[in-house]
C-alpha positions in Angstrom: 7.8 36.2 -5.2 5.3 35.5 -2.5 5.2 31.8 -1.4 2.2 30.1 0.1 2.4 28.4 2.8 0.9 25.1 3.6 0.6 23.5 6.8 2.3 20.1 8.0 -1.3 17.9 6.5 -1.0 19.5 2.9 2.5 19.3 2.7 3.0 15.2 4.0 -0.5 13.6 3.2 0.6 12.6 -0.3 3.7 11.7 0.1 2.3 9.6 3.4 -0.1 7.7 1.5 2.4 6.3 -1.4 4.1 5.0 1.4 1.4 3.5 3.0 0.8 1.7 -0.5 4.4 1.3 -1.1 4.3 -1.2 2.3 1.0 -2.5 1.6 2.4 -3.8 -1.8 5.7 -4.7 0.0 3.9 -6.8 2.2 1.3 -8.4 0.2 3.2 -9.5 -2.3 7.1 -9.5 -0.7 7.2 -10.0 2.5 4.4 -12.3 3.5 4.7 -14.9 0.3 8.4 -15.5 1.5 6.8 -16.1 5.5 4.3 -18.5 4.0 6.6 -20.4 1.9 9.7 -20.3 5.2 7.1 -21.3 7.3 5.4 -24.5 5.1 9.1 -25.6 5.2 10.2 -25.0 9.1 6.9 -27.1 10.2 7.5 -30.7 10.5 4.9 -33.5 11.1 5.7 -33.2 14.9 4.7 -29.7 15.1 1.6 -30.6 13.6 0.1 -33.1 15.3 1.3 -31.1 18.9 -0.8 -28.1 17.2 -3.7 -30.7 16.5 -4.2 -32.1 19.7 -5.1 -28.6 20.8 -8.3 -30.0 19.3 -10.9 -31.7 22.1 -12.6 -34.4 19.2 -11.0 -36.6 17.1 -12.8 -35.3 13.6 -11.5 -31.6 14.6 -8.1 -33.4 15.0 -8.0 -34.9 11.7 -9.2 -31.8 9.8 -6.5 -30.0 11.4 -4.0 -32.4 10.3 -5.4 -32.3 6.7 -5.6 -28.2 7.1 -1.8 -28.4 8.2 -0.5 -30.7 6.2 -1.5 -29.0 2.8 1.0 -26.5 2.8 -1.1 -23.4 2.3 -0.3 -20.5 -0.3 -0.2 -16.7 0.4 -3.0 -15.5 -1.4 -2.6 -11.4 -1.6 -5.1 -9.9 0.8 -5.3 -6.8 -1.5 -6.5 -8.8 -4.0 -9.3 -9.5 -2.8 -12.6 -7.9 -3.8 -11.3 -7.4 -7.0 -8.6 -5.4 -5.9 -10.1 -2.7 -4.9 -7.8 -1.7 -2.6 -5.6 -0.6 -5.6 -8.3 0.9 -7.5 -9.0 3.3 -4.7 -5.2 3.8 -4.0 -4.7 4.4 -7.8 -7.6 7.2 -7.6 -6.6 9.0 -4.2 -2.6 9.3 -5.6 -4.0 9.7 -9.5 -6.4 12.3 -8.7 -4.2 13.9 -6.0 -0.8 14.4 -8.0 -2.8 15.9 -10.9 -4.1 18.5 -8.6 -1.1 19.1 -7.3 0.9 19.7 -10.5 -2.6 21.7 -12.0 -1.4 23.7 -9.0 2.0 24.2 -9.8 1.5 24.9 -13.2 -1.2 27.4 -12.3 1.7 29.0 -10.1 4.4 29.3 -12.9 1.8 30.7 -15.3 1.3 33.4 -12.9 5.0 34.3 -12.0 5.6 34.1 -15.7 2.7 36.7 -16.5 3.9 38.5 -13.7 7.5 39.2 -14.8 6.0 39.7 -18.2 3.6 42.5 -17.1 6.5 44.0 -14.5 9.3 43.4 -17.5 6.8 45.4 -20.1 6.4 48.5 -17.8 9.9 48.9 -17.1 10.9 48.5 -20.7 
């Protein structure tokens, strides 16, 4: 039973892309929303206006202020666009494990008509 070899990138560039969407969906929709929401309640008023002042006119300042004080929501970045990001992940993984098993099932066919052929001329 001869095995094929694959090299490190055919091997590892599947499995390294679900986990680069695995931790793009961790931190779009885990990780950051709980930042977002621990930071809106570590900031106090003083924070603010110290943050503000970094401002040179008084308009800038107040805008800031308004900006701070509204206690901004995470909104997913991968979401964005329509969410293509997904889409295109959905079609790189899709596409690329149904290769893959057309692969292996091309492989087992073959062993199996193999022993079948070796099996029929020994019998």
């Amino acid at each position: 039973m001869a095995r094929i070899t694959e090299s490190f990138l055919q091997r590892t560039w599947h499995p390294a892309a679900a986990i680069m969407y695995l931790s793009i969906c961790f931190l779009d929709f885990i990780a950051m929303p709980i930042y977002v929401q621990w930071h809106n309640a570590n900031m106090n008023i003083q924070d603010m206006v110290l943050l503000a002042q970094n401002f040179k006119d008084a308009a800038s300042q107040i805008q800031a202020l308004n900006i701070l004080h509204s206690q901004s929501e995470w909104s997913p970045l991968s979401l964005q666009a329509g969410g293509i990001v997904h889409i295109a992940f959905c079609g790189i993984l899709g596409v690329g494990s149904w290769a893959r098993s057309q692969q292996n099932i091309a492989a087992i066919n073959s062993q199996s008509y193999l022993s079948t052929q070796s099996d029929s001329h020994n019998g």
